[in-house]
C-alpha positions in Angstrom: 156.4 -8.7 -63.1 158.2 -7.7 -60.2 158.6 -10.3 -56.9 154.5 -10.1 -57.1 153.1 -12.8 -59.3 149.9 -13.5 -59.6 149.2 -16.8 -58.8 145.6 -18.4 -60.5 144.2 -21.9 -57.6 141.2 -23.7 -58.5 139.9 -26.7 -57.4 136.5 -28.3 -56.8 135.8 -27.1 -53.7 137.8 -26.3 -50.3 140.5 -28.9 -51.1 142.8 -26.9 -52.9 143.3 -24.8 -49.8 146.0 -27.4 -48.8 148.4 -26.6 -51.6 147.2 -22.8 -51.3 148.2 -23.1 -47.6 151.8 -24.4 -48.7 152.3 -21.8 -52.1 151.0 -19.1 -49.3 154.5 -20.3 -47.1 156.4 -20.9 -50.1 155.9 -17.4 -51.7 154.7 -14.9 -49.2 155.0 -12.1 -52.1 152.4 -13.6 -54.3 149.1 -12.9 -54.7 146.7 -15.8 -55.1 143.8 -15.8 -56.6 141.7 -19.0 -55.0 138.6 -20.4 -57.1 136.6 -23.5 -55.4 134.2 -24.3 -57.7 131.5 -25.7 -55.1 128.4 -25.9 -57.5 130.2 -29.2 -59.8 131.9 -31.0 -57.0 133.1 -33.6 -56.7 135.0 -34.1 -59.5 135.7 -37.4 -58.8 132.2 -38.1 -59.8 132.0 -36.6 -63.3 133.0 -37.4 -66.7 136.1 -36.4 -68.0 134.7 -34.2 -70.8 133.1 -32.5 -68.0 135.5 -31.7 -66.1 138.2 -30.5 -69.3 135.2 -28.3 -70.0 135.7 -27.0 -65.9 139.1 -26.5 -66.2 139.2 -24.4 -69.1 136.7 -22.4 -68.2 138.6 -21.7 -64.7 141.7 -21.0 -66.5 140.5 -18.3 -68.7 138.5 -16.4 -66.1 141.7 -16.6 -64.4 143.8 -15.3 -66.9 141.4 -13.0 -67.5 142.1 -12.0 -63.6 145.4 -11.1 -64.6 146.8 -14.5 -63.6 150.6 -15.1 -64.4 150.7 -18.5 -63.8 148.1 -21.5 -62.7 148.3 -24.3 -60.2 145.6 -27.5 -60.7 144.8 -27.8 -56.7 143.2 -30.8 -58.4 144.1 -34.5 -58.5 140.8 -35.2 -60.7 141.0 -32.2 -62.9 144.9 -32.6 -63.5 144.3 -36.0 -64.4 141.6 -34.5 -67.4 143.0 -31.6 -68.2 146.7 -30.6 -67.3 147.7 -31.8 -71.1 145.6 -30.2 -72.6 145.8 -26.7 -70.9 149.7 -26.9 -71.7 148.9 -27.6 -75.5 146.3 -24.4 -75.0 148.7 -22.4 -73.3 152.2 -23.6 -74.2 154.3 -20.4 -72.8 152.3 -20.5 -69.4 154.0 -21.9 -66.2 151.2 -24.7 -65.0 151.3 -27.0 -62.3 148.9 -30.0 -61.7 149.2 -32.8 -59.5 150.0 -36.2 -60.0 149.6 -38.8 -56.6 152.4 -38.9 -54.1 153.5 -42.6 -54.9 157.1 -42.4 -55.7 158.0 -40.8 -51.6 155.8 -43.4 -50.3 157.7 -45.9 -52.4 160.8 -45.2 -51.1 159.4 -45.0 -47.5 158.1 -48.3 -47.6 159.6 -50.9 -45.8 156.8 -53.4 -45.9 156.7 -53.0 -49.6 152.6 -51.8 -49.2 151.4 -48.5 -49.6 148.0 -47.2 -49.8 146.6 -44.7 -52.0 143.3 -42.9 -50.8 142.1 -40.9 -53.8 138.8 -40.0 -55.9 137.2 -42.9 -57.9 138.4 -40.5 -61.5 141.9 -40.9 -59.8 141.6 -44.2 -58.9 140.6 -45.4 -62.5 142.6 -42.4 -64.3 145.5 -42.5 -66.4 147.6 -40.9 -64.1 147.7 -42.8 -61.1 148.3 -45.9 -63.2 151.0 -44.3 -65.0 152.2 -43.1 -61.3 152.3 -46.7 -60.0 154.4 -48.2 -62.9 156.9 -45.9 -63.2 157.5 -45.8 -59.4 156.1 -48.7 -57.7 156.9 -51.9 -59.7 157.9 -53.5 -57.3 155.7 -52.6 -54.7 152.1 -53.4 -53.9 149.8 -50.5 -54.2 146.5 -50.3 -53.0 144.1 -47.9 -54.3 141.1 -46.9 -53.2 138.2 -45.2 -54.1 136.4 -42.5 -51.4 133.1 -41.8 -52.8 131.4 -38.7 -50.6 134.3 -38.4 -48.4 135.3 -35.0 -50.5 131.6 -33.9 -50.0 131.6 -34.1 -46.5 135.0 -32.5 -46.4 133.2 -29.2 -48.3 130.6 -29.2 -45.8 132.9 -28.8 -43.1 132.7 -32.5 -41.7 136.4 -32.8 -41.1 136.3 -35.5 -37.5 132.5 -36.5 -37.1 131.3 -39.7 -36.9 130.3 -40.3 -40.4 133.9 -39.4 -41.9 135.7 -40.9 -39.3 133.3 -44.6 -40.0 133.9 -43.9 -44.0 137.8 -43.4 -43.1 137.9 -46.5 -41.1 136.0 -48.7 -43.5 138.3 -47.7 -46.3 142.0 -47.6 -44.0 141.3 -50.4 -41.9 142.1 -53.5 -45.0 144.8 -52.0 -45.9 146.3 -51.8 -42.4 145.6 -55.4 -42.5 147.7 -56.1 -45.9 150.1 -54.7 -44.2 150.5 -50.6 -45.7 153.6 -48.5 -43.7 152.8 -45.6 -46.3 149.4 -44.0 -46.7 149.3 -41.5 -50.0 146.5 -38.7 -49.5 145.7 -38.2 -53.4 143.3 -35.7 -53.5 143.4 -32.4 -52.1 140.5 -32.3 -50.3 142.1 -35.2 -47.9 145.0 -33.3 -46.1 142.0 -31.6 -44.4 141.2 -35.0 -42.8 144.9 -35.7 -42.2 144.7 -35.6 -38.0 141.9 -38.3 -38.0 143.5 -39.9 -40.9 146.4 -40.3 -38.9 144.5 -40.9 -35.8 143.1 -44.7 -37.9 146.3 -45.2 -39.3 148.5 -44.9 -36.1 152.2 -44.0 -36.1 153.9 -46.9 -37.1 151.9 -45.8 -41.0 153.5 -42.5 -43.1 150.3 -40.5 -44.2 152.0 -38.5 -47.4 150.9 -35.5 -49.5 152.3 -33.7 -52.4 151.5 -29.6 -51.3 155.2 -28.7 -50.2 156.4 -30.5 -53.3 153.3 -29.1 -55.6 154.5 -25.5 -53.9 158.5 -25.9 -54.7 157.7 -26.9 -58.5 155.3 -23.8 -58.9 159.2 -22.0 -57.5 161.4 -23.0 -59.9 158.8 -22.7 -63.0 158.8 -18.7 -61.8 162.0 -18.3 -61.5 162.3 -20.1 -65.0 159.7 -17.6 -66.2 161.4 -14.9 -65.0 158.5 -13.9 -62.7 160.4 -14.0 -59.7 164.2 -12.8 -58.8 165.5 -15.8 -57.5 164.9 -17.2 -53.7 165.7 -14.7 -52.0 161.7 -13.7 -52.2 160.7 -17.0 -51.2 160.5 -19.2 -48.4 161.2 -22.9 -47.9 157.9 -24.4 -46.5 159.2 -27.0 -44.6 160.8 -24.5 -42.5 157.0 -22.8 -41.8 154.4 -25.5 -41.7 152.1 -23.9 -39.5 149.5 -25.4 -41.9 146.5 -22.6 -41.7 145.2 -20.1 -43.7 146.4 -17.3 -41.3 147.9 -15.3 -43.5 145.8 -14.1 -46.2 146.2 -10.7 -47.0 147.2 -11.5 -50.5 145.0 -13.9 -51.3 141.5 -13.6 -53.0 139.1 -16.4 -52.5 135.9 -17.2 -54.9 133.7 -19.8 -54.7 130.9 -20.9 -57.4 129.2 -22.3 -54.6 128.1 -20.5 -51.6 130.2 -17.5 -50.4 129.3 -17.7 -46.4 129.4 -21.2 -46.2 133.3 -21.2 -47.9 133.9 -18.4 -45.9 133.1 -20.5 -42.5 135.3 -23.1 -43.6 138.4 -20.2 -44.3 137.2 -19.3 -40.3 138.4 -23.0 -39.5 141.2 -22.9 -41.2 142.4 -20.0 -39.8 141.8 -17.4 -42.1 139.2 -15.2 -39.9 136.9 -12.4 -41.9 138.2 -13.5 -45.2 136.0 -11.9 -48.0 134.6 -14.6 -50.6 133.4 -13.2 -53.6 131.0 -15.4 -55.9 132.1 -16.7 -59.1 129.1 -17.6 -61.8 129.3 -20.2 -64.6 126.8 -18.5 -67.2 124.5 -20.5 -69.8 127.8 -20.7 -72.3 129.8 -22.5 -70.1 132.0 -19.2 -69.3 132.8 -18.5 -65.9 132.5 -15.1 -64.8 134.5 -13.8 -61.8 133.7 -10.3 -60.2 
């Protein structure tokens, strides 16, 4: 494969872009392929069955792309899917994502943390299976953020409206007491400056892209699919956290190409071309 894997990102919508930003630091050789799938999110809203039937769909357009590995920009669809994929595809590096608990854990001095995440998240497996082998003897709150990933697709990052839902949902658990706030869906790292703005500095807002993009590293190098790290880049040295650089990155959306495409323009990534992916009658998902 040479030092120029092909990297297969999907998430529901613009989210994913936050780990995409990181891989993009991490492994400035790739080429990533980005799928938002705009026209089912959020996620955190659907079935499980639902979204297993998403993510397998994704995969195999991906693949079909020419994909060498595949990274779950998704806390939802790892949560329904990541298993299952791996049974599907047991030689093929995938990464999912699992909550940031155990860093907040051992940030915590309070012995709170909060966990912001989608209600699927919230009530899934993994978060619960997150909190008791990490945090048994912490308090964790959890809490659900229906809508806040919608307005985050539409490009409502600091208005009024987030900012009140933010505040609704932060301001309790400041009062209980939090010092470590865990960002557990994708789509929230695009909030982080007003996030952080609510919680003040005396709280640690944490999420898992730089971690999500040095897992994806060592799976390639396992794989074989890169040299070593010499063709790669630590991201905490370049957190410059934009989209800038996206020469070798292909975006497609289900959704609405010039509407993802103004949201790449915020993050940085000017002019990008979106192409549109289409889920067909059979469930299939067809990229161009």
């Amino acid at each position: 494969m040479g030092n120029a894997p092909r990297i297969g990102i999907f998430d529901s919508g613009i989210g994913g872009l936050s780990v995409a930003t990181a891989i993009r630091q991490a492994l400035p050789m790739g080429r990533l392929l980005y799928f938002g799938d705009n026209a089912h999110v959020p996620y955190g809203e659907r079935t499980e069955n639902e979204i297993l039937a998403f993510s397998k769909a994704i995969t195999t357009a991906l693949l079909a792309k020419g994909c060498d590995a595949i990274v779950i920009a998704c806390n939802t669809a790892s949560s329904a899917a990541l298993s299952a994929l791996r049974e599907q595809y047991p030689t093929l590096p995938i990464v999912g994502m699992e909550p940031a608990v155990k860093p907040a854990v051992e940030h915590t001095r309070t012995g709170v943390v909060g966990v912001l995440a989608t209600r699927a998240t919230v009530d899934g497996r993994v978060l619960a299976d997150v909190v008791e082998r990490f945090a048994q003897d912490v308090k964790v709150i959890r809490q659900a953020c229906p809508g806040l990933a919608q307005r985050i697709d539409a490009g409502d990052f600091d208005g009024p409206t987030t900012e009140a839902m933010l505040r609704a949902w932060i301001s309790p658990m400041l009062e209980q007491g939090i010092d470590a706030l865990v960002l557990g869906c994708t789509h929230y790292p695009l909030v982080r400056p007003l996030i952080e703005r609510i919680t003040g500095p005396t709280v640690r807002v944490i999420e898992p892209s730089e971690a999500i993009a040095r897992r994806l590293k060592h799976l390639l190098e396992e794989h074989g699919l890169i040299q070593g790290s010499e063709d790669l880049k630590d991201p905490l040295q370049d957190q410059g956290g934009n989209m800038e650089d996206s020469g070798l990155m292909d975006f497609y959306t289900s959704g609405d190409p010039a509407s993802f495409r103004k949201i790449l323009d915020r993050l940085g990534s000017k002019n990008a071309a979106v192409e549109q992916g289409t889920w067909e009658l059979d469930g299939s998902l067809r990229l161009p």
